[in-house]
N, C-alpha and C positions, 0 to 999 in steps of 0.2 A: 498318551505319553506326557507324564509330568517333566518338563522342560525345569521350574525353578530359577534360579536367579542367573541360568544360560538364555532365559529368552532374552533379557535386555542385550544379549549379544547385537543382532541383527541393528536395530538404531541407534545402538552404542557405538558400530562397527559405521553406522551411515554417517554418524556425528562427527567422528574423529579423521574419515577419509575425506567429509566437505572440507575439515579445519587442515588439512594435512596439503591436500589437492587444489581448493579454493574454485572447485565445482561439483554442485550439490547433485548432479544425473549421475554419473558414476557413481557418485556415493549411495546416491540412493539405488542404483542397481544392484551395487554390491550387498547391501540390505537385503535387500529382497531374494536375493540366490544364495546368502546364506541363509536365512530362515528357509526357505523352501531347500537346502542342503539338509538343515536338521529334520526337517518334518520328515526324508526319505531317507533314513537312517545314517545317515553323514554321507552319504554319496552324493560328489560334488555334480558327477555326468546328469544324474535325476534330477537333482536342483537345479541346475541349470532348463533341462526341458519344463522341471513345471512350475519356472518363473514364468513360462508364456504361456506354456496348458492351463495350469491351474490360477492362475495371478492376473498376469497383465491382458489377457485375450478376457477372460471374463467379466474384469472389472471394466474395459473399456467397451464389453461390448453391449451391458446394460443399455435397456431406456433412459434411466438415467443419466448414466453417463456423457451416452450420445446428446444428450439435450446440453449438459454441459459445454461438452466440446465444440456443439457446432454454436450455439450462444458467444464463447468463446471468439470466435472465428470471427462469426458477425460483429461483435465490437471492434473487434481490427480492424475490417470492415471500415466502420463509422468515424472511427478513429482518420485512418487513412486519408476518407474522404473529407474529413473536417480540414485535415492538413491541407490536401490540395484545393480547394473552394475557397481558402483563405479568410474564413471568417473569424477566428481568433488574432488575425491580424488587424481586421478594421476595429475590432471591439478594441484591442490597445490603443489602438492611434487614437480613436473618441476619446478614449482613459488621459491618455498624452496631452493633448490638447487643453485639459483644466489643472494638468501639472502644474504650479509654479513656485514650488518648496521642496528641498532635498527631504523633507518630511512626508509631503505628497505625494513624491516620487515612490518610495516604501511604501507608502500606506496603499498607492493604486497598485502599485506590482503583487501585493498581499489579495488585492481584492479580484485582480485578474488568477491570481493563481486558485484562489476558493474558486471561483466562476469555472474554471475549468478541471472538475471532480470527477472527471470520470475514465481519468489514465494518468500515471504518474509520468513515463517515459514523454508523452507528447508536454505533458505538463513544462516540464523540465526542460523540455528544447524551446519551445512554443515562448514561457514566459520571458524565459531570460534572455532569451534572444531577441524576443523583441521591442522588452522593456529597456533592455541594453544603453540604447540610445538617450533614453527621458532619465537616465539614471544618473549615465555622463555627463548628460546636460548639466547635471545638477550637483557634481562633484559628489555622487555617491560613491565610495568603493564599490569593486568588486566582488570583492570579500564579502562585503555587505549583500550587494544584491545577490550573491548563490545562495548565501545563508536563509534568505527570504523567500526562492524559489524552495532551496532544497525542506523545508520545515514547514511548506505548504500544500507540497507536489503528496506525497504519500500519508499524513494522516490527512487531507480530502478524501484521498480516496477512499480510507475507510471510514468517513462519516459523510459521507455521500451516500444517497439510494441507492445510485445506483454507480458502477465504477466496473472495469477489471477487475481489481481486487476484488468487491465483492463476487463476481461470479467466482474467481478462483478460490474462497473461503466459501461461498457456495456449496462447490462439489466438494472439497473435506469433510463441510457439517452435515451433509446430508449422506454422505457414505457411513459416516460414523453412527448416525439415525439409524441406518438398516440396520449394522452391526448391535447397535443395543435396543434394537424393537421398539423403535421410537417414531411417531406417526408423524410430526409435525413438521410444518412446513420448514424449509432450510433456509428462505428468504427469511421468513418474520424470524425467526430464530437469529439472524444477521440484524436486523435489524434491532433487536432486544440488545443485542451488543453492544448498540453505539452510544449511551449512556453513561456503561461499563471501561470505555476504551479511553481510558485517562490520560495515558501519556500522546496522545495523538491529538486531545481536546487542551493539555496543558501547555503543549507544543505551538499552536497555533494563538494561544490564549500570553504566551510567552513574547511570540513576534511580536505581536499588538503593542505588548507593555514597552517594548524596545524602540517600534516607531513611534509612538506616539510619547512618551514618557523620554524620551530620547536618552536610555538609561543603558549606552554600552558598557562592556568591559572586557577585560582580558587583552587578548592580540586584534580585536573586535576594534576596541575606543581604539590603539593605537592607528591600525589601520583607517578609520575615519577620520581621526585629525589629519593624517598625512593627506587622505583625499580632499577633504574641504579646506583644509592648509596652505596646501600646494600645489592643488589641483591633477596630483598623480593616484591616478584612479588602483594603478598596481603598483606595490613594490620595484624598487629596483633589483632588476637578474630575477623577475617573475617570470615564470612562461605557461599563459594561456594555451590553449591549445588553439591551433588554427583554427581560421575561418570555415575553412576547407570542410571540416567536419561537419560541419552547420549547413551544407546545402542540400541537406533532405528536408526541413522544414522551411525553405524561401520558395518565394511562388512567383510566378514569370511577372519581371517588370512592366508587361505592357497592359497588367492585368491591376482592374481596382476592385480590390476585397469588399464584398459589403456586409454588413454584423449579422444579415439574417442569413446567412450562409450556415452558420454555428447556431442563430438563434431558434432558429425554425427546428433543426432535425432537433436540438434535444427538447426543446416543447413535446415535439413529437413523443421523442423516447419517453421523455417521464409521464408524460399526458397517455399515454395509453397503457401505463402498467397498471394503474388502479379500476378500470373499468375491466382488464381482460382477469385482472385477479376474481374480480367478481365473479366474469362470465364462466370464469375454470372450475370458481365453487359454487359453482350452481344456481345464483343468484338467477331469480328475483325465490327462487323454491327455497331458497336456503336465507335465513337471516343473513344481514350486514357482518355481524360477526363470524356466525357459521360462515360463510363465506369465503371472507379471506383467509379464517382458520383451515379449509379444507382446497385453498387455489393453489393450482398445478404453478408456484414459483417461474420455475426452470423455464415452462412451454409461457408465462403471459411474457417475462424478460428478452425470449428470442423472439419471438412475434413483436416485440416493443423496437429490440433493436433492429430487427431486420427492416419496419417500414422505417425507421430515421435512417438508415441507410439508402434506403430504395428515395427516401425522398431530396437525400440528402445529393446523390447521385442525376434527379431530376433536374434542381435546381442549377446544379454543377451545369448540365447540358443545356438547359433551357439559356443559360446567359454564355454559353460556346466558349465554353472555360475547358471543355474535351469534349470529343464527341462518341458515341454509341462504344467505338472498339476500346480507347482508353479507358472508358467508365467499365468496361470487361476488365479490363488490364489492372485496372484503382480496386476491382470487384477479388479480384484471385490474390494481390498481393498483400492486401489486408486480411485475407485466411494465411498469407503464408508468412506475416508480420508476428503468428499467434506463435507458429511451433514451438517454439521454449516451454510455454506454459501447455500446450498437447501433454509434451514430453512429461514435462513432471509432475503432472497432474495424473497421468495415466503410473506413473510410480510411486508417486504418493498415496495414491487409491492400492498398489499392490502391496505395498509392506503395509499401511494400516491393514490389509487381510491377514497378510503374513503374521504380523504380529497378535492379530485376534486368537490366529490358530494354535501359536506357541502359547498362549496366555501371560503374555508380556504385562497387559495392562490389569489384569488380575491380580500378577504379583506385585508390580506397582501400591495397587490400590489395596492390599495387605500390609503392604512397607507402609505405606504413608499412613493406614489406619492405626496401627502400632508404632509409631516415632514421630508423627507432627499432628497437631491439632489444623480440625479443618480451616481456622479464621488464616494461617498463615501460608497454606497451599495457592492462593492467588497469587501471595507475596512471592513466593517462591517460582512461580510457574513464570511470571513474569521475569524475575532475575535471570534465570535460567534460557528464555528465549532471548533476552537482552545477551546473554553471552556466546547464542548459539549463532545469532547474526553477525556481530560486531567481528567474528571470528571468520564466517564464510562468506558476508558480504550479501547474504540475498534474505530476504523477510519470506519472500515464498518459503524458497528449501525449509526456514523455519517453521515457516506452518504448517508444511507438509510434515514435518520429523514431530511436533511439537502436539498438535490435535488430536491425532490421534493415540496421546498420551492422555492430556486435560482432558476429556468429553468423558472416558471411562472413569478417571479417577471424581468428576464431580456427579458423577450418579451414580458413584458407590457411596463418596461420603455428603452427600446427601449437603455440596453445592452448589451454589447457584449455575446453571452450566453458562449463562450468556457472561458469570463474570471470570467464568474461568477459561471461555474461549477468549475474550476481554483481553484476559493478565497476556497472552500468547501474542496476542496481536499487536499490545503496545509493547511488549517485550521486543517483539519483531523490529517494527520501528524506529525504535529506541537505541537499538543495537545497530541499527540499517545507519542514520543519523550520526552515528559517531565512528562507521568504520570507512576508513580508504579505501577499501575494496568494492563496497556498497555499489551497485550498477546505477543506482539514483544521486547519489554523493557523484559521481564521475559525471554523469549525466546534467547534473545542475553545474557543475563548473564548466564544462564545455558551453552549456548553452548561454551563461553569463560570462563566458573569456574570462574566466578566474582559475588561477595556478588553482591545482588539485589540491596539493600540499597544505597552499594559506588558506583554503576556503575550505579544508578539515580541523587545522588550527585553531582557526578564528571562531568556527560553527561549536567545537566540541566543549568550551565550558555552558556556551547554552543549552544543548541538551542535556547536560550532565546535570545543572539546573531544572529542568523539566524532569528528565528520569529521577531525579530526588525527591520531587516533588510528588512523583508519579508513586515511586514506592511507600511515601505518606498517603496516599489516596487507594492503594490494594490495602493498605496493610486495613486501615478504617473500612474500607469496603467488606473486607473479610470478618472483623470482629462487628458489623453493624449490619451489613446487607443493604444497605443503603448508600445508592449510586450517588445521590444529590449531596448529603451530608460529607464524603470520600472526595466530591469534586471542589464541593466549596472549603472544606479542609485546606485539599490541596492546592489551591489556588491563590486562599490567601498565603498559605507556606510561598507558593512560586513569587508572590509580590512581594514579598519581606526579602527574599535571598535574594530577589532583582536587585532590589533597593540598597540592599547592605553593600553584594556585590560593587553594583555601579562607586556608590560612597567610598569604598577601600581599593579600586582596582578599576576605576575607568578613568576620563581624560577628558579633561573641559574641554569641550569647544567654544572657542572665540566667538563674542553673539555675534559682531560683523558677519561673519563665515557659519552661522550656527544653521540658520531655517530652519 
């Protein structure tokens, strides 16, 4: 049954109930049981059964899948355990310690926040809260330091090897492989991406120019005069959110952190994905190349994260930080830290079927071959994920609804697919970054005691600078193909708009008070 310009129902219907509702599982359920409504002649009682017969049971119950999910898991897992062994706290304090410039103060909380790439959430609590302190010391705003958490914490994560994020982009890229008979790996495929993923490279490339160039502006420079001014780190009638919020990431005072708590397990993790990649492709039978071209991703990743777990968990009991039943207890509550991402992962994989079936992305990829030329489809895919986040507040939801759109449309019109998975991801981002809804925007103000409100304020001409910049970097990317030429484009674009910016719309600071 030719469906037509009704398939775009189903994610049309998912898009507008995330923007309506302000949560993306619903919406995306509702996706899914209307497309499987139509597949069974509009009868809502059958769509409904075989959202789970045909959809969600089978998509979840793949090999695949399963390796996903329980990967998934395990990095909660490691996550967890990093949190209680408290080694992202000793590595601050060392950081703290060679502070002695409201300059330095930014530039370490930047270099703590890159260091820690491999979960935004922990990120976000982790940094701010415990740079908090070296910040104030040194009359930084607050404002200031979310804006540093928050513009660190999620594009790490997607230009890190390894992260949450990437598992959960992971299992969309390599769903969408089966769907168009595509053999290759879904890691190296992630990884071809991070070149492509401009607004996440210009974002962090952005902060840099700010601390170090000390080039505020907007409600930004005012905010920092008034702190190095006056020494009022918030606004007056600001209100942080409590403390109170913050004690899932503090660790029992009578206990002292040490950095190879954090150091050791992710050695671990990264240090064994490249030998098991091998071992999965066959290696020493199989060339270096052939090799990692044909490594089981999914199966070296969970084997990676499971021992920096198990080890991470060792060292935890070896220095009587918990013993045997709590490290069970740190062991199930980091599986059960994941469920959100279970959830929409296991929905996100049913309407990308769902819509396979309708031929959503078929008629897509007829529209866009007949009304836009391929060089501006990145530009586009990008814009468009940029307003599907800023709206719903989550970068997942977007790249669940969004991938499985970009992945068909770039191997029919025959682009590049890592820069069109790319446009989606910094869209995501990008849009994550400038909305108040955003679970990472809320999350970096809690963890730095920054009113929600100012530390959106003050955050959103910079990314709005980066996103500019970013949409000069698809747009070159698309008409040249060329990641390297798109970035340095872009970049110098991002350093000229700092520079103007800061000249028409920032705020000396006093050199007495400047550091």
């Amino acid at each position: 049954m030719e469906f037509g310009i009704l398939s775009l129902l189903p994610p049309v219907i998912a898009i507008v109930l995330a923007l309506l509702t302000r949560n993306v599982i619903p919406a995306l359920f509702a996706g899914v049981w209307l497309g499987a409504t139509m597949l069974h002649g509009w009868n809502p009682l059958m769509g409904l059964y075989a959202v789970f017969s045909d959809f969600i049971l089978p998509n979840v119950g793949d090999e695949w899948s399963a390796t996903v999910l329980i990967y998934c898991g395990l990095f909660g897992v490691l996550i967890a355990v990093l949190q209680k062994t408290g080694g992202a706290h000793a590595i601050a304090t060392a950081i703290a310690g060679k502070v002695k410039s409201p300059r330095g103060a930014q530039g370490s909380t930047m270099l703590f926040g890159i260091i820690i790439f491999f979960e935004d959430y922990f990120n976000a609590l982790t940094v701010g809260s415990v740079m908090r302190s070296v910040t104030d010391k040194m009359r930084v705003s607050r404002e200031k330091l979310a804006y540093i958490v928050d513009s660190t914490a999620a594009p790490m994560c997607l230009l890190g090897p390894v992260s949450t994020w990437v598992v959960f982009v992971m299992g969309l890229i390599g769903a969408q492989f089966v769907e168009l008979g595509i053999s290759d790996s879904a890691y190296m495929a992630y990884i071809f991406t991070i070149p492509f993923n401009f607004y996440s490279i210009l974002a962090l490339i952005l902060v840099a120019i700010i601390i170090f160039m000390k080039w505020d502006f907007g409600p930004m420079a005012q905010a920092e005069y008034r702190a190095r001014t006056t020494g009022k780190l918030l606004r007056d009638g600001a209100q942080p959110p409590s403390d109170d919020s913050m004690t899932d990431v503090k660790i029992d005072e009578n206990i002292t952190p040490k950095m190879r708590n954090m150091i050791v397990p992710i050695v671990v993790l990264i240090g064994l994905i490249p030998p098991l990649f091998l071992w999965t492709g066959g290696f020493p039978e199989n060339d270096f190349v052939t090799a990692i071209g044909e490594s089981n991703g999914g199966l070296s990743i969970l084997i990676a994260a499971f021992a920096a777990g198990i080890v991470g968990l060792g060292m935890g009991m070896q220095q009587k930080l918990f013993n045997f039943k709590e490290a069970i207890a740190i062991y199930v509550n980091g599986f059960k830290s994941m469920m959100l991402v279970y959830i929409i992962l296991a929905l996100a994989w049913s309407i990308g079927s769902v819509t396979s079936e309708l031929g959503t992305a078929a008629y897509i990829v007829d529209f866009a071959e007949q009304n836009a030329t391929p060089a501006i489809i990145p530009l586009l895919l990008f814009i468009v994920g940029a307003i599907v986040a800023f709206t719903t507040g989550t970068s997942y939801g977007t790249f669940a609804i969004m991938i499985p759109i970009a992945m068909p449309l770039a191997a029919s019109m025959d682009i590049s697919m890592y820069l069109a998975i790319a446009a989606v991801l910094s869209g995501g981002v990008f849009g994550d970054h400038c909305s108040p809804i955003s679970d990472t925007t809320i999350l970096s103000s809690a963890g730095s005691s920054s009113d929600l409100i100012d530390h959106v304020n003050t955050q959103l001409p910079y990314a709005i600078t980066a996103g500019i910049s970013g949409i000069i970097s698809f747009l070159v990317a698309g008409i040249t193909g060329s990641a390297v030429a798109a970035l340095v484009i872009g970049a110098v674009a991002l350093f000229v708009f700092a520079y103007m910016l800061n000249r028409v719309w920032g705020k000396k600071i006093p050199e007495n008070v400047a550091g």
